[in-house]
KOLMAR-978542 format. One record per residue (C-alpha): z, x, y; residue in three letters. Coordinates in steps of 0.05 Angstrom, whole numbers, plus 5000, padded with zeros to 4 digits. Each point is the difference from the previous one (the first is absolute). Layout:
% KOLMAR-978542
[[Z,X,Y],ALA]
...
END
This chain:
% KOLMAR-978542
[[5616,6175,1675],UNK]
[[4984,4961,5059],UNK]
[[5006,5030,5063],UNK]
[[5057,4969,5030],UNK]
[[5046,5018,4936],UNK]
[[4971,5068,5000],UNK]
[[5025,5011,5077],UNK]
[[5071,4964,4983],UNK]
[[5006,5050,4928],UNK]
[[4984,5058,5041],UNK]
[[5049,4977,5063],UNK]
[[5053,4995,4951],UNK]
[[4980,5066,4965],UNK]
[[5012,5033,5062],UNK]
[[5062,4976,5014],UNK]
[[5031,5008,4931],UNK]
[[4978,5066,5004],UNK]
[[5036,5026,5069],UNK]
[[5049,5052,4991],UNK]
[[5040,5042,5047],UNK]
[[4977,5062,5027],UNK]
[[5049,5056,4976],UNK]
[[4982,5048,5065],UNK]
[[5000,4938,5048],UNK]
[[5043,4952,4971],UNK]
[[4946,4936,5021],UNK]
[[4967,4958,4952],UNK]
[[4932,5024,4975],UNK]
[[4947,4979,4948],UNK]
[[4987,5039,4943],UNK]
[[4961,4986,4935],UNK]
[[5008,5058,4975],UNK]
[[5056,5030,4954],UNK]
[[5042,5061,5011],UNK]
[[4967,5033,4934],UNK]
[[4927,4966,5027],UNK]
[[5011,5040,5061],UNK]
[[5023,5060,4973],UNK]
[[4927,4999,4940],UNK]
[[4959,4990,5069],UNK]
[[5022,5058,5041],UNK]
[[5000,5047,4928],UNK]
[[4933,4980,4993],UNK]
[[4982,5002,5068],UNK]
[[5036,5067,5005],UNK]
[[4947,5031,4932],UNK]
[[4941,4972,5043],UNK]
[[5020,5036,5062],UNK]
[[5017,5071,4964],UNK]
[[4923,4992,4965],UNK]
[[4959,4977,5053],UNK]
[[5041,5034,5066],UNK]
[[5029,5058,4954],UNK]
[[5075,5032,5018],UNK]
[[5010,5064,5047],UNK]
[[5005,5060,4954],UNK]
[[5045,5030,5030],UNK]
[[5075,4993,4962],UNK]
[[5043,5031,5067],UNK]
[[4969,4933,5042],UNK]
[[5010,4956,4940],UNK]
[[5077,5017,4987],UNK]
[[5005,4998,5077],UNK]
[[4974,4929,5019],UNK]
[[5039,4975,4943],UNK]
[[5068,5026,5022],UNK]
[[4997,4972,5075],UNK]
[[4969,4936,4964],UNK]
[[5023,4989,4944],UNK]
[[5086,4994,5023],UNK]
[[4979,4949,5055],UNK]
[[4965,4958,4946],UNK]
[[5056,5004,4948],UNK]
[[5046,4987,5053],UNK]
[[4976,4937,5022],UNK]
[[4998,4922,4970],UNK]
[[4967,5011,4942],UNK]
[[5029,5056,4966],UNK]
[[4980,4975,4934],UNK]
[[4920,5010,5007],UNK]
[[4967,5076,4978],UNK]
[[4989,5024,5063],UNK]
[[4948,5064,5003],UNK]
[[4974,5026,5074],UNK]
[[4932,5047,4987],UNK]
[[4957,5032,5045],UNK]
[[4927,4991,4987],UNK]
[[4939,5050,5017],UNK]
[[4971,4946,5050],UNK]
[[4976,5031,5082],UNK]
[[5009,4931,5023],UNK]
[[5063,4988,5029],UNK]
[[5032,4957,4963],UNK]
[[5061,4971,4970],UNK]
[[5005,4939,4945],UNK]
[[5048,4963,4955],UNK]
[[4992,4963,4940],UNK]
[[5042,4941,4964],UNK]
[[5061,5026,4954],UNK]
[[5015,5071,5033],UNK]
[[4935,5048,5009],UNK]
[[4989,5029,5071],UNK]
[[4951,5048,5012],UNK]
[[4981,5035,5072],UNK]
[[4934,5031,5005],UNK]
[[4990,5079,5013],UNK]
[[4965,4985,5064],UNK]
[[5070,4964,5025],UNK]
[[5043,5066,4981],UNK]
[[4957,5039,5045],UNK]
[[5004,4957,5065],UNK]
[[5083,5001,4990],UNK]
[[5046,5053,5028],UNK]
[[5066,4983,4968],UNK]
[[5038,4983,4939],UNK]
[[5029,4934,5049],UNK]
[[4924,4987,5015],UNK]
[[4983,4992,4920],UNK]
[[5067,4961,4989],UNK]
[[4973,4953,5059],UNK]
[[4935,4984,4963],UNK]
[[5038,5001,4924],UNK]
[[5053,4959,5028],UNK]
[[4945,4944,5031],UNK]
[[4970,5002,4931],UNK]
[[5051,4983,4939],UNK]
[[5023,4950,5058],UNK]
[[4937,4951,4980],UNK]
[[5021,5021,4935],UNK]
[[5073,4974,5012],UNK]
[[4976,4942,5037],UNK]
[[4955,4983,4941],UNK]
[[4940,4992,5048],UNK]
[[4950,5014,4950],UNK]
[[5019,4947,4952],UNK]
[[5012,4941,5050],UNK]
[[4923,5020,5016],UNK]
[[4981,5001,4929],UNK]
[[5034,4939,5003],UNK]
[[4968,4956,5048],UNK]
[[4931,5035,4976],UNK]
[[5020,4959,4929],UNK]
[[5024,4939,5030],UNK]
[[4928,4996,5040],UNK]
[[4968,5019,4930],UNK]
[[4974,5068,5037],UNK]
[[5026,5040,4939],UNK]
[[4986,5081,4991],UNK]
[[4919,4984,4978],UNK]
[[4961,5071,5010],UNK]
[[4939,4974,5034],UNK]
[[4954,5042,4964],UNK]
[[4974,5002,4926],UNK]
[[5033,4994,4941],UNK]
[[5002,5071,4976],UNK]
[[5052,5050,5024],UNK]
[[4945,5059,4991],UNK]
[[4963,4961,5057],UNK]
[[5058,4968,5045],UNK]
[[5022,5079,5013],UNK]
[[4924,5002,5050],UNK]
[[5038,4941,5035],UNK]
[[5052,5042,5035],UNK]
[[5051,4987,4942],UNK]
[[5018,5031,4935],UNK]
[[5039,4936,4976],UNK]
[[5032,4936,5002],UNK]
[[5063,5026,5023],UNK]
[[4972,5038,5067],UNK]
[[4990,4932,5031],UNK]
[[5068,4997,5016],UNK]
[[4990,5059,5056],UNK]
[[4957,4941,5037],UNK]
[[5058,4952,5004],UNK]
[[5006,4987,5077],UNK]
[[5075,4994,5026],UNK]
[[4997,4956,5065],UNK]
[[5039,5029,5061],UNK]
[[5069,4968,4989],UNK]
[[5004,5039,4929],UNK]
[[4972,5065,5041],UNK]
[[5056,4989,5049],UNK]
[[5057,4973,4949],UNK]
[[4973,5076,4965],UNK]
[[5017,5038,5075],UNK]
[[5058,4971,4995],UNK]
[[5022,5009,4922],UNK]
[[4973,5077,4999],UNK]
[[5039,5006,5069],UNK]
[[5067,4987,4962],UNK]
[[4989,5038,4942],UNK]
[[4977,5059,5040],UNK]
[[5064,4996,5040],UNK]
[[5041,4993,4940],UNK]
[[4968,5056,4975],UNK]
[[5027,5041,5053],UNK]
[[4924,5009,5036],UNK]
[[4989,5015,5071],UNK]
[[4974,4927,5023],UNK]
[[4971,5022,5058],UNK]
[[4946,5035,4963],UNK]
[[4973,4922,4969],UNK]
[[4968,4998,5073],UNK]
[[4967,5060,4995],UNK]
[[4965,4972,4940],UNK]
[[4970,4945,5030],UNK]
[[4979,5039,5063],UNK]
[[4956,5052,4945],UNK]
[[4975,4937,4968],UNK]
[[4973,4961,5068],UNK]
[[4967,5072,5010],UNK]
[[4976,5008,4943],UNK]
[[4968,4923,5008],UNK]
[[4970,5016,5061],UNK]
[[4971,5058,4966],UNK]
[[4975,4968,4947],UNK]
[[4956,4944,5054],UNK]
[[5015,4926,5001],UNK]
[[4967,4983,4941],UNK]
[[5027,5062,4954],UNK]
[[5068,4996,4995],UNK]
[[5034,5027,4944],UNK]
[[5028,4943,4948],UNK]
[[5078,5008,5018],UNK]
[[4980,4982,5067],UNK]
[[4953,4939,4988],UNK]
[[5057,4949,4989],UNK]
[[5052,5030,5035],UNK]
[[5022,4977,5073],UNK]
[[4987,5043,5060],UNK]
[[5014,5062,4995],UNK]
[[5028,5011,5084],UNK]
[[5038,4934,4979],UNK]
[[5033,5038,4935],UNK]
[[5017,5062,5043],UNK]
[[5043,4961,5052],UNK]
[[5034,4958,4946],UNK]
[[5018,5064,4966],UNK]
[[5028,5029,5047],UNK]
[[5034,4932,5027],UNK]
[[5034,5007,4919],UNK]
[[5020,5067,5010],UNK]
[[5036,4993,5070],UNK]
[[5040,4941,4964],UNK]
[[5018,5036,4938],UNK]
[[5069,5016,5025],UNK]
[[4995,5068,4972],UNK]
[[5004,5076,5011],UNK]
[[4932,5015,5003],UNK]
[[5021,5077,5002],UNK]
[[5029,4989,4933],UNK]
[[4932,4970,4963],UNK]
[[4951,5050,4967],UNK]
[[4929,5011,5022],UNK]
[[4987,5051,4954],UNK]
[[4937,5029,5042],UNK]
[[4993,5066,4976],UNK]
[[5013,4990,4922],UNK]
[[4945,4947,5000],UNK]
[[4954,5052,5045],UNK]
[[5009,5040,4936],UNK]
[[4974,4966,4947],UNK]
[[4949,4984,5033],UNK]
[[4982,5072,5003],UNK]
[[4928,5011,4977],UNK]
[[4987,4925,4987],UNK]
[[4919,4984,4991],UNK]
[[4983,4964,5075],UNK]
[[4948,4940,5001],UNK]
[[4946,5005,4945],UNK]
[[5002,5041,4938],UNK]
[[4930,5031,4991],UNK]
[[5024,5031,4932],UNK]
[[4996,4922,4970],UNK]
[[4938,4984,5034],UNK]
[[4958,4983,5070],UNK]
[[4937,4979,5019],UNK]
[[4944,5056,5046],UNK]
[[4959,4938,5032],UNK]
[[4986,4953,4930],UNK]
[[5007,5059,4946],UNK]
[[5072,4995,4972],UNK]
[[5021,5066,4978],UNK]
[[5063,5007,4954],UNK]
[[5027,5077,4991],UNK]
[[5052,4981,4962],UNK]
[[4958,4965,4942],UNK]
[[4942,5056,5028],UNK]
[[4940,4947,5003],UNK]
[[4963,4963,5059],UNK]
[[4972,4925,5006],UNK]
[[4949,4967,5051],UNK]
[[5013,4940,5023],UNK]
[[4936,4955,5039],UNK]
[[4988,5003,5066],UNK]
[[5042,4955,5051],UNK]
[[5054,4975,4946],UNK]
[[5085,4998,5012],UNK]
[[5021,5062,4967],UNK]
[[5069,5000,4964],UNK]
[[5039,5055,4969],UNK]
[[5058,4969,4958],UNK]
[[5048,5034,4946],UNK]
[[4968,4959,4938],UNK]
[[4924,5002,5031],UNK]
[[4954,5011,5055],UNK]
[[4956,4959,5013],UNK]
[[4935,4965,5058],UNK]
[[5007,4934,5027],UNK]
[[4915,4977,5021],UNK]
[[5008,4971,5073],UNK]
[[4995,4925,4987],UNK]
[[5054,5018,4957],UNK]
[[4969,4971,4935],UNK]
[[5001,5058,4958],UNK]
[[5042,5058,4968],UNK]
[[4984,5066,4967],UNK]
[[5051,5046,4980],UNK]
[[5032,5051,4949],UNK]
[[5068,5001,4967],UNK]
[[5030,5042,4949],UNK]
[[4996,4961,4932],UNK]
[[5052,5032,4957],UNK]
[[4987,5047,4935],UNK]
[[4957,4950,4967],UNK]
[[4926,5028,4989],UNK]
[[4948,4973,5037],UNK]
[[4967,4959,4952],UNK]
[[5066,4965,4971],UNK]
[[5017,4999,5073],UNK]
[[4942,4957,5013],UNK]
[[5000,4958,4940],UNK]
[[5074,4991,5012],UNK]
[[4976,4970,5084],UNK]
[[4945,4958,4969],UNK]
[[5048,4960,4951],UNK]
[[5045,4976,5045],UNK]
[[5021,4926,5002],UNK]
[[4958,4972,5069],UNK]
[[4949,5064,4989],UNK]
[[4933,4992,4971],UNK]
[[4947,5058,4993],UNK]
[[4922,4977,5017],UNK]
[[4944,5012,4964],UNK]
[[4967,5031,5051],UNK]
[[4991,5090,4998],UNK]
[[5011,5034,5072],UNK]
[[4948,5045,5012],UNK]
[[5011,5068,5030],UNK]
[[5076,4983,4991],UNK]
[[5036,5065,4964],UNK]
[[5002,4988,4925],UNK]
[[5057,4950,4971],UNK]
[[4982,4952,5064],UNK]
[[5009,4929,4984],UNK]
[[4986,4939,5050],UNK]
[[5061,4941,4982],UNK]
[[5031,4935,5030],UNK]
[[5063,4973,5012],UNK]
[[5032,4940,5029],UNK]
[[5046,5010,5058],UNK]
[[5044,4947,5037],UNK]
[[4944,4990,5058],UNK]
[[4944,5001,4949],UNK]
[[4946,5039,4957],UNK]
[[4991,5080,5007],UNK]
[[4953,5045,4973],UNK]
[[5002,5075,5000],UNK]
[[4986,5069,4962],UNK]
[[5049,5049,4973],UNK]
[[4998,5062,4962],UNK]
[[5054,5048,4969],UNK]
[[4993,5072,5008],UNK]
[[5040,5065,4991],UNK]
[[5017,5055,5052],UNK]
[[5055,5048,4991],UNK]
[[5026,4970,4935],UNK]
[[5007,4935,5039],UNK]
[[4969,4939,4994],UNK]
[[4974,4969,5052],UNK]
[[4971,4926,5014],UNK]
[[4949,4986,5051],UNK]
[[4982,4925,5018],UNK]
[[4972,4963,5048],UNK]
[[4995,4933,5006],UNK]
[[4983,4931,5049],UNK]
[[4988,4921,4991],UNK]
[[4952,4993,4950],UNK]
[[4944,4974,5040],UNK]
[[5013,5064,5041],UNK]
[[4984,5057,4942],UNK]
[[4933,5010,5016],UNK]
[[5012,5012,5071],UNK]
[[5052,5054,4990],UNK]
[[4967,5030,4930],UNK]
[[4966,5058,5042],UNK]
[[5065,5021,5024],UNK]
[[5042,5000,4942],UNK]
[[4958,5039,4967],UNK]
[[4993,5053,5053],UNK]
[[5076,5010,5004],UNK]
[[5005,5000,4921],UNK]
[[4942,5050,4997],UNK]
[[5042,5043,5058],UNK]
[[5055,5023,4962],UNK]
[[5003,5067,4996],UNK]
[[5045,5067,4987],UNK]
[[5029,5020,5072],UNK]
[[4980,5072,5000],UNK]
[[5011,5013,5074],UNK]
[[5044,5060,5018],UNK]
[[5027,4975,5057],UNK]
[[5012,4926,4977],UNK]
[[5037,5022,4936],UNK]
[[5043,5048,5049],UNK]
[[5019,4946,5048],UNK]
[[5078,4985,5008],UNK]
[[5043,4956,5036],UNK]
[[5032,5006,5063],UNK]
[[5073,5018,5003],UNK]
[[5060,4986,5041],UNK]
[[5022,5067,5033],UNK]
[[5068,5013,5027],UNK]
[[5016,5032,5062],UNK]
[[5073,5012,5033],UNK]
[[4988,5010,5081],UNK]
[[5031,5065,5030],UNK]
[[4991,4970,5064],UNK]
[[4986,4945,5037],UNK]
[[4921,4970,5000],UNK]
[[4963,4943,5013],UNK]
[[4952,4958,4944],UNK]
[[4948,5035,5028],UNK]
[[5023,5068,5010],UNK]
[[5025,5000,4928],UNK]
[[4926,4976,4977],UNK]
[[4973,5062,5031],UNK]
[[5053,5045,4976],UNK]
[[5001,4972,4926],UNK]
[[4929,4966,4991],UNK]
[[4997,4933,4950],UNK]
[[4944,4975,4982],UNK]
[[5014,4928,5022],UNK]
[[4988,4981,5072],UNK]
[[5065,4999,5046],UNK]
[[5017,4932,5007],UNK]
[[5004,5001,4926],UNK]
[[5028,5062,4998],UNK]
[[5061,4967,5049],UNK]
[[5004,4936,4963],UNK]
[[5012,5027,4925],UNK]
[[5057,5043,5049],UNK]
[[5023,4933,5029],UNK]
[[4998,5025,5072],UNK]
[[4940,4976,5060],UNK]
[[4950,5057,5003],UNK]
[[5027,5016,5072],UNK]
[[5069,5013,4971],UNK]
[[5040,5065,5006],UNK]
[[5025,5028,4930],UNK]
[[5066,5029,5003],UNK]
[[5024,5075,4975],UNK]
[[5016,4999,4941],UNK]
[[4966,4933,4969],UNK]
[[4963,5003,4937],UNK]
[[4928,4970,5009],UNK]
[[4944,4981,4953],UNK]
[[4934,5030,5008],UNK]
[[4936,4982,4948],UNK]
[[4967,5055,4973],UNK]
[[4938,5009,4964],UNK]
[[4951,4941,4963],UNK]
[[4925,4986,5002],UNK]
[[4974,4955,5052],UNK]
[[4979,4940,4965],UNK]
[[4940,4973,5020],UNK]
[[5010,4920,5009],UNK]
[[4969,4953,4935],UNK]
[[4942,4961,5024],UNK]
END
């Protein structure tokens, strides 16, 4: 097709293919389907619970789905299978995906002091749902020929060392511009309210999340800030929306102490128990083994794998569980993968089973060694791989991290546990400070006063129920 017919087809694609928004009521383009929608965010949704992994924890489950769950059925699109999940993540986070799944991160939970607080962040989430902002993205990514292409190799079993377990998790790096992050305030500000929520606490929200931004450094912020506007902006508009509500704020819920309570012995920050790194040794108590990583590599502990990143960032080595399969089938079944091809070539000093292979990626030709092994009554898979000009270079240290795998044996690793959320109801009056020294957390004060949402040079009233954090190992940082 010559190129000025292919600009006029896709020109008139476009505009054949605006619909109204049902949460805004403008005009919006969208190329994909109601039931299109609804397959991406159920697969996205499988990809989340296997590579993030749910909260266990059934009391915070039922509870973030009832404060979620009657805003979202409530709203435009009441014919979408709306779930709202919690998911054993520290960062603090909270995401949406096309067709009805919402999830907010463990980390989040902990920062929040209030049922209203939640319903803030739930609210602002099935609004891009409502809004559709996820497909008119998808969208103009098709239009532009973008498409959802996994930029790394063919094979699932090695796409997983990439940062994502499949296809589907892609759509968690969708990037809503600032009108859709503002049309969201907005949305989740109204179903909040309609909801009955104290809409005075939305401000709050955005005042823990520019803290916890600053907290974080400029160039660490967590991902529901990275694309959203300012946060000091968001406070003053929120509150702007609640003084012009019209409404008897007396009469709206916060709900501050029943969501104090389930939070109740909640894991804080890391979880040891599934895994953390003592300088470059990765030590897992829960799976009760241990794995060194080379010198001076990005260290990553994620749900489906852990895994080193060398510093020209040109090489990966990991381990992932590999299912039930044996490791010999396990390894033949790799090795026969379409885009996979095994080389002649035998690893020396590699553990037995090691095989060298290729494969074709979208940015060219890798090369790598894996090997299958058993621990536990679990298979695992360690690989490590790099451009193919680029195996040689990075042989050494494959093999010194496949050769490091080990039983973890160490008392005191496989006793480590997490810390907790402790509650504490104030006889009397205190400051931050005062109540640090009088109930001891093991997180500095200023953190200690922003998961509390108060300035660490606040007074805490008589009678207030505070968070303290109990307990943990001090992780040592990943190199």
């Amino acid at each position: 097709m010559a190129p000025r017919l292919r600009v006029l087809s896709l020109l008139l694609l476009s505009l054949t293919t605006c619909v109204r928004n049902p949460a805004t009521g403008e005009r919006m383009l969208s190329l994909v389907s109601k039931d299109e929608e609804i397959a991406l965010g159920r697969q996205g949704a499988q990809d989340v619970r296997q590579s993030i992994g749910l909260l266990d924890d059934a009391k915070v489950q039922e509870y973030v789905a009832r404060v979620g769950l009657p805003m979202a059925k409530r709203s435009e699109r009441q014919d979408i299978p709306w779930s709202v999940q919690a998911v054993d993540d520290p960062v603090v986070n909270a995401f949406a995906l096309p067709g009805g799944p919402v999830f907010v991160t463990r980390g989040l939970l902990t920062h929040l002091n209030s049922e209203a607080e939640l319903a803030s962040v739930l609210g602002h989430e099935i609004a891009h749902i409502t809004a559709r902002h996820s497909v008119e993205q998808l969208s103009k990514a098709q239009l532009a020929q973008v498409g959802l292409v996994v930029g790394s190799v063919i094979s699932e079993d090695v796409a997983k060392y990439g940062g994502l377990a499949a296809a589907g998790l892609q759509l968690l790096f969708l990037k809503y511009g600032r009108d859709d992050e503002r049309q969201s305030d907005e949305l989740g500000f109204r179903y909040m309210l309609e909801s009955g929520y104290d809409v005075r606490d939305a401000a709050n929200v955005f005042e823990t999340l520019g803290r916890v931004g600053e907290a974080a450094g400029g160039g660490g912020l967590p991902s529901w800030l990275s694309t959203h506007p300012n946060p000091e902006d968001r406070v003053q508009a929120a509150r702007q929306r609640a003084e012009q509500a019209g409404v008897d704020v007396s009469k709206l819920k916060q709900g501050r102490d029943e969501y104090l309570a389930m939070l109740q012995g909640m894991a804080y920050g890391e979880d040891p128990r599934q895994g953390f790194f003592q300088g470059s040794v990765f030590l897992h108590p829960g799976l009760r083994f241990q794995l060194t990583f080379p010198q001076g590599w990005k260290t990553a502990n994620q749900t489906q794998a852990v895994l080193g990143v060398s510093p020209r960032e040109d090489a990966i080595v990991g381990l992932a569980p590999a299912g039930k399969l044996a490791p010999q089938e396990a390894l033949r079944t790799f090795l026969s993968q379409q885009g996979i091809q095994p080389l002649d070539a035998a690893p020396a000093g590699y553990p037995p089973g090691t095989a060298y292979f290729q494969a074709q990626t979208q940015q060219g030709v890798i090369r790598g060694v894996t090997t299958f092994l058993t621990h536990a009554g679990t298979t695992f898979q360690l690989l490590g791989y790099t451009p193919a000009e680029g195996l040689a270079t990075y042989d050494d240290a494959f093999r010194s991290t496949f050769s490091s795998f080990r039983e973890l044996t160490d008392a005191a690793a496989l006793a480590v546990q997490p810390a907790r959320l402790e509650l504490v109801k104030l006889d009397t009056a205190m400051t931050v400070q005062q109540f640090n020294e009088r109930h001891p957390s093991t997180i500095p004060v200023e953190e200690l006063a922003l998961i509390n949402g108060v300035r660490p040079g606040d007074t805490l009233p008589a009678g207030r129920t505070v968070k303290r954090v109990t307990g943990g190992v001090k992780l040592k940082p990943s190199p």
